[in-house]
N, C-alpha and C positions, 0 to 999 in steps of 0.2 A: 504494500500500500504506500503511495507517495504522502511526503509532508506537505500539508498547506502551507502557501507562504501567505504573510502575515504584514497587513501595512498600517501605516501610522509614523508620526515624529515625536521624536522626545529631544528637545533643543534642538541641536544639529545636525543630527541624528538622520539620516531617513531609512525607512526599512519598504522595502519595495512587496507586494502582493501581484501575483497574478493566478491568484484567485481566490479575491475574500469571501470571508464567510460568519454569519453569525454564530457565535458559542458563548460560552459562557467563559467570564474572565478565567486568566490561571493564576493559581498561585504559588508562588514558589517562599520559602523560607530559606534563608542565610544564616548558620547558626555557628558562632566566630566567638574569639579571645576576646575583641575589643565593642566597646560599646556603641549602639545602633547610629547614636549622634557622631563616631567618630569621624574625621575630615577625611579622614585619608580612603571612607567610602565613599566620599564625592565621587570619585574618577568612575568608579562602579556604577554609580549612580547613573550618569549621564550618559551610557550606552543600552538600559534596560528598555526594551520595549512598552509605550505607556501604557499596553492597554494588557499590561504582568500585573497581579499585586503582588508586590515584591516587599517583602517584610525581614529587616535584619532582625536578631535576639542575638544576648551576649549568654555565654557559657557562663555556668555558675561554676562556683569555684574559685577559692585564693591561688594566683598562678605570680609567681617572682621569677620566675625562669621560664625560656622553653619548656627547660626539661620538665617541666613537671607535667608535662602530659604524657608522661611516660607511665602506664600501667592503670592510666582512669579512663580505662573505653566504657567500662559498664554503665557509669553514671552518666558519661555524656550521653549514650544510646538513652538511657533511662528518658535524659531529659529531652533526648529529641523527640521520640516518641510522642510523649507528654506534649509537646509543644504544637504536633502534625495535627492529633487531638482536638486542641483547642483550637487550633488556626484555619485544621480543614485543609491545609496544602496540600497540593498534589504532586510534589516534589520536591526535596532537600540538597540543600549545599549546604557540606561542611567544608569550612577553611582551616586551614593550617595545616600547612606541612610535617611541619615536626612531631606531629600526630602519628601522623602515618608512617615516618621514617622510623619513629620511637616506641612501634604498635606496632609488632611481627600479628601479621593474621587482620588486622583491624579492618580489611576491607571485608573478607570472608564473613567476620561477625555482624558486621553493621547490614551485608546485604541480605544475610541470614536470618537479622531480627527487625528490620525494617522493612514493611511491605510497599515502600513508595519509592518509585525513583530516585537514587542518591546520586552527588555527583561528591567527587573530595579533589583535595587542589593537585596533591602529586599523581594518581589515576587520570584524572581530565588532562592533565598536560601532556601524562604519554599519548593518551588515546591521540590530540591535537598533534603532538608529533609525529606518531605513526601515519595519521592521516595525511602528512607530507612528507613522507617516505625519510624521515628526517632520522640520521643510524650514528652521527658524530655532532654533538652540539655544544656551544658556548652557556656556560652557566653562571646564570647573572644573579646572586641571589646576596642580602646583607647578614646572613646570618655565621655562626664563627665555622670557622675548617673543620671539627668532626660532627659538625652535622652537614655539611657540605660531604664529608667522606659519607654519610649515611647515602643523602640524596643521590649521590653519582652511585653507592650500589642498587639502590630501587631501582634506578634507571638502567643499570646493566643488566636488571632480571627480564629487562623487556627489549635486550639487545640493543641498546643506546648507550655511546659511548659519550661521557660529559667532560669538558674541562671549563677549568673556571679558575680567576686569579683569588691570590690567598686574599685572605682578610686583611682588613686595612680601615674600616670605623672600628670605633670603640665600642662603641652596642650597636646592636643591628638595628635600634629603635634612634640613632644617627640618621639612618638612611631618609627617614622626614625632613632631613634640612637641605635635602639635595634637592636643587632646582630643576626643572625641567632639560635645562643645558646642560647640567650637570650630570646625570643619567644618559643624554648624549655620548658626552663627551667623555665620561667613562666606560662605554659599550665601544667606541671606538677604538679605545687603548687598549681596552682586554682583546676585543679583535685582532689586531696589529702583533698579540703575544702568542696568539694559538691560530694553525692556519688550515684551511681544509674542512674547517666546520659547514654545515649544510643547512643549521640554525640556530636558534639563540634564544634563549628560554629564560625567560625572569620567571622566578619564585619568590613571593611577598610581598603583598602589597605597597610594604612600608619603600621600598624602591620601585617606587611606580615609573615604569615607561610610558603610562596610557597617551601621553598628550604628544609624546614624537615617535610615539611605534610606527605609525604607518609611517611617514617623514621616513625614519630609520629603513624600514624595510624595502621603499623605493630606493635610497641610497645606497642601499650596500646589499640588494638584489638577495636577501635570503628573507625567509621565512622567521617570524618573530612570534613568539607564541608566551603570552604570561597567563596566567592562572587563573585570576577573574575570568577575563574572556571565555577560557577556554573551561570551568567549570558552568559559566553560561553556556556553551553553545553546544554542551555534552548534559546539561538536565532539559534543556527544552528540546532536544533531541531526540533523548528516551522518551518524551511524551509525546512526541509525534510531530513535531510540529519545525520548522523551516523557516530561517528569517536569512534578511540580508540588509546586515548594518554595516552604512558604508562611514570612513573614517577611523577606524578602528586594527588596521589592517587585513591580511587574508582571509585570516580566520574567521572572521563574523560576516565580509563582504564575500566571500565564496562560499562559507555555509559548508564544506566538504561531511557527506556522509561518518557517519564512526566508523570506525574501523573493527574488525572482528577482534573478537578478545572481550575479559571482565573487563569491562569498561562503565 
């Protein structure tokens, strides 16, 4: 069965239809570290199709480190569940990487005990990778070297080979002070250090590429894929459904099918 494509604007947004249709809205739920007002989901914000009810919730739980989503999948399931419940969504995003890197199994269990569409940040990326035959990529992410060493083995269990420069903020929650230019212009330098790559993957919000990824992408002719996006365009996916947001780079303005695999 093909997916509807789906039209409307959100800002600058356009997302093109040829062939609308009446439904009932969808809704998706965002279920993340940080809290619903934070800024740094503007960028998110402003690529969601308007006519999504897209609702962020923050995880409960005292969290001082990454690390500490190490070994609390039960409670976060617990609370997602509970939240699908009361919100009625018809599909979940969870964020954060370090989840998943720091969770042997965590996709197994969430798919196993959640009956709705899930999307997670390090899964959606590969899927988006794979979907660009993408097998050696640059790894643009703020967080320190061994979770970096985590994330390059995920990614090798889906035969993607990652390189990425060492650490170099002091907290990965640094990466907020970086400008738009500045994400630039350090995507450019890490390039120039590792050669042969065939795309370029940010993980984390907190280094957002959103406002020069396409720029980026046109300029230096690869495939740019960060994790927002592509955990969008792998849950409204699973639900059937086909947009094309232009602005954003490939990945939302080509729409590419998922790729086979737990995705």
């Amino acid at each position: 069965m093909g997916h509807p494509w789906c039209a409307g604007f959100r800002n600058a947004v356009e997302v093109t239809s040829s062939k609308p249709e009446k439904r009932m809205p969808i809704k998706i739920g965002f279920l993340g570290s940080s809290a619903p007002s934070s800024p740094h989901h503007d960028s998110f914000r402003a690529f969601i199709p308007k006519e999504i009810v897209f609702t962020f919730a923050q995880e409960t739980g005292d969290k001082t480190s990454l690390y500490d989503a190490r070994g609390k999948i039960a409670p976060l399931i617990a609370q997602a569940k509970e939240l699908i419940r009361e919100n009625a969504w018809d599909g979940l995003i969870i964020s954060g990487a370090p989840k998943e890197a720091l969770n042997s199994g965590m996709w197994q269990r969430v798919v196993e005990e959640i009956k709705e569409p899930v999307a997670l940040a390090l899964r959606s990326s590969v899927a988006a990778l794979k979907a660009f035959g993408s097998r050696r990529i640059l790894l643009m992410t703020p967080v320190d070297d061994d979770l970096k060493k985590l994330y390059r083995d995920y990614l090798a269990e889906f035969e993607i080979e990652s390189l990425y420069p060492p650490q170099t903020l002091r907290a990965h929650t640094d990466a907020q002070k970086l400008t738009p230019g500045d994400v630039e212009a350090l995507t450019h330098e890490s390039l120039a250090k590792f050669s042969g790559v065939d795309a370029i993957y940010f993980q984390g919000a907190l280094l957002d590429p959103l406002p020069v990824l396409q720029k980026m992408e046109v300029e230096l002719s690869l495939p740019i894929i960060a994790s927002n996006p592509a955990m969008l365009w792998v849950i409204l996916s699973k639900l059937g459904h086909r947009y094309r947001i232009t602005g954003y780079g490939k990945l939302l303005s080509e729409w590419p099918e998922l790729p086979s695999g737990p995705f």
